[in-house]
N, C-alpha and C positions, 0 to 999 in steps of 0.2 A: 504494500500500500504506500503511494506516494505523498510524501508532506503537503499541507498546502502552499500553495507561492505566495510570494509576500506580496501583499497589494502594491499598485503602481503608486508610484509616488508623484502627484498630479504637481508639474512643476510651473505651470501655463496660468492656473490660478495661485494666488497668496495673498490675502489680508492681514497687515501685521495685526498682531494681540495690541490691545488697548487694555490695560489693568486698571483704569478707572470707568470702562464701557465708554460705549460710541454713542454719539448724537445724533442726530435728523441729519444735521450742516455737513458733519466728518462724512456719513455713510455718499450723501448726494454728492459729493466734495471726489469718490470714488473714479479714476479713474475707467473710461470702457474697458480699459485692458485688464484690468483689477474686476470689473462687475457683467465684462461681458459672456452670455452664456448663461448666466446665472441668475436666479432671483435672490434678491438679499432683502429682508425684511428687518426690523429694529423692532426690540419689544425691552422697555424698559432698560435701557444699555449693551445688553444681548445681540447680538447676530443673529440673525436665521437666514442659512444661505442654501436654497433647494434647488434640484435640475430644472433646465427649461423642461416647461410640460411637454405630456409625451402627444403624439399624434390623434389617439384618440380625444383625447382631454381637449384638445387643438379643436378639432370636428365637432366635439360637444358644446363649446365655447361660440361655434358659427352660428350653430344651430339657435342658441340663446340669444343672437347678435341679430341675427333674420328675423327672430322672432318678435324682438321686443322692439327694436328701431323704428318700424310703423307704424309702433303702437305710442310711441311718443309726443305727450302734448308738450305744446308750444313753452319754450325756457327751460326744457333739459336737454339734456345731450347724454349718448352713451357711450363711454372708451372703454375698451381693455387693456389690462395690464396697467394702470397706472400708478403710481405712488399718490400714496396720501399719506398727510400726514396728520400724528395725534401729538403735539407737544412739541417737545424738545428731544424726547427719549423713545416716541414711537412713531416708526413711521412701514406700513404695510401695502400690500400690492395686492388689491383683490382680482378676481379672476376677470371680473369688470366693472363696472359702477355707472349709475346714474346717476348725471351731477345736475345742479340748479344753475348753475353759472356758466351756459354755452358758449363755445368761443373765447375762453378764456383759455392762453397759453403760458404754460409753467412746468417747471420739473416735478412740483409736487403741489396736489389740491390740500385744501385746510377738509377735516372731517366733517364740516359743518356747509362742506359744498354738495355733499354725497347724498342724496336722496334715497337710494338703494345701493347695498354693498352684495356682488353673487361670488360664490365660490365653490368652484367646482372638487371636491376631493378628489384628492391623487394619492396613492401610498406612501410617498415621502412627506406629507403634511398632513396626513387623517388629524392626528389630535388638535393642531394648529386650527385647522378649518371649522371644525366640528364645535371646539369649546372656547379657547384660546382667542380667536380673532372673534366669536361670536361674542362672547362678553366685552371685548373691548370696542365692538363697534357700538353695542348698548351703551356703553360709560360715555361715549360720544355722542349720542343720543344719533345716531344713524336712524333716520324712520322703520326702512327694510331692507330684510336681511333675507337674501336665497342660497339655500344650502344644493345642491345637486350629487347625488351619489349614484357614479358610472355603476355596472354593473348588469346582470339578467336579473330584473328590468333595471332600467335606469328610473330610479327615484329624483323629486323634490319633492321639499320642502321649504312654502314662503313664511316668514315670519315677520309679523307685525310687534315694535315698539310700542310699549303698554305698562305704564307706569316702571317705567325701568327695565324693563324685562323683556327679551322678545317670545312671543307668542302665538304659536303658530294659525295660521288664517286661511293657510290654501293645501293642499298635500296632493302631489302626483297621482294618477289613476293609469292604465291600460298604455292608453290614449296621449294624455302630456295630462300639461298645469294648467289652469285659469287663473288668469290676475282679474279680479276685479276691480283691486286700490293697488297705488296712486293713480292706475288706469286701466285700462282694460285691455288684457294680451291672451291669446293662445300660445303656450310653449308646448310645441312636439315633441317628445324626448326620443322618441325611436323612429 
């Protein structure tokens, strides 16, 4: 039986260590050659640094992009992948977001531009998606918040802000999602 190999030693990426944690300013401050390829996310000083998503995540991503773009009233806009930020000490990339401030160009939205935060889980960030960026997009008071879980079926779940808390208001069926609030959409999931 043969040893394992030693893993590669990825020389193409390297963020130095910071022993007092990173800021919003430091992380955005990043080099492309330092953050390209990469999602780097900021949670209270911390790095979180995940592959780009993978192909289907990509396709699932369109499909949400199709779906909801038509369905958009007048003074939001929808991007993926963007940075937002929460503070000084967090700053995160949701899978996409609906912002109130159209036409606005920046390297990162304030929380409070984000109307809806969606995110699709991937293996490398279940717990992040799931609990992690959900509670902290609540402390922001983010309105809504779409969780999507690939899979045989592919699930969502929409969640509505409600007294602090997000609470769920719409759930996947067969078929897709229905948005009723902040507008009205059919999302197809399969």
């Amino acid at each position: 039986m043969a040893a394992p190999a030693e893993p590669e030693t990825n020389t193409e990426f390297h963020i130095p260590p910071r022993p007092d944690g990173w800021t919003v300013d430091e992380v955005l401050a990043l080099s492309e050659d330092q953050a390209s390829r990469q999602r780097i996310e900021l949670v209270d000083g911390a790095l979180f640094v995940s592959p780009a998503p993978t192909s289907v995540h990509q396709r699932l991503l369109q499909r949400l992009q199709l779906a909801l773009v038509p369905a958009l009233p007048d003074g939001t806009e929808l991007l993926p992948g963007v940075n937002v930020r929460f503070g000084t000490q967090r700053l995160l990339v949701p899978d996409l977001v609906i912002l109130n401030c159209p036409g606005v160009d920046t390297v990162a939205y304030l929380a409070s531009d984000v109307l809806l935060a969606a995110e699709i889980v991937s293996p490398s960030t279940k717990v992040q998606d799931r609990m992690l960026k959900r509670a902290i997009y609540a402390e922001a008071l983010i309105p809504y918040y779409l969780l999507v879980e690939p899979g045989e079926p592919i699930t969502a779940t929409f969640f509505e802000l409600q007294g602090g808390e997000y609470e769920p208001i719409a759930k996947s069926d067969k078929t897709g999602l229905e948005l009723t609030r902040p507008f009205t959409a059919t999302i197809r999931l399969a």
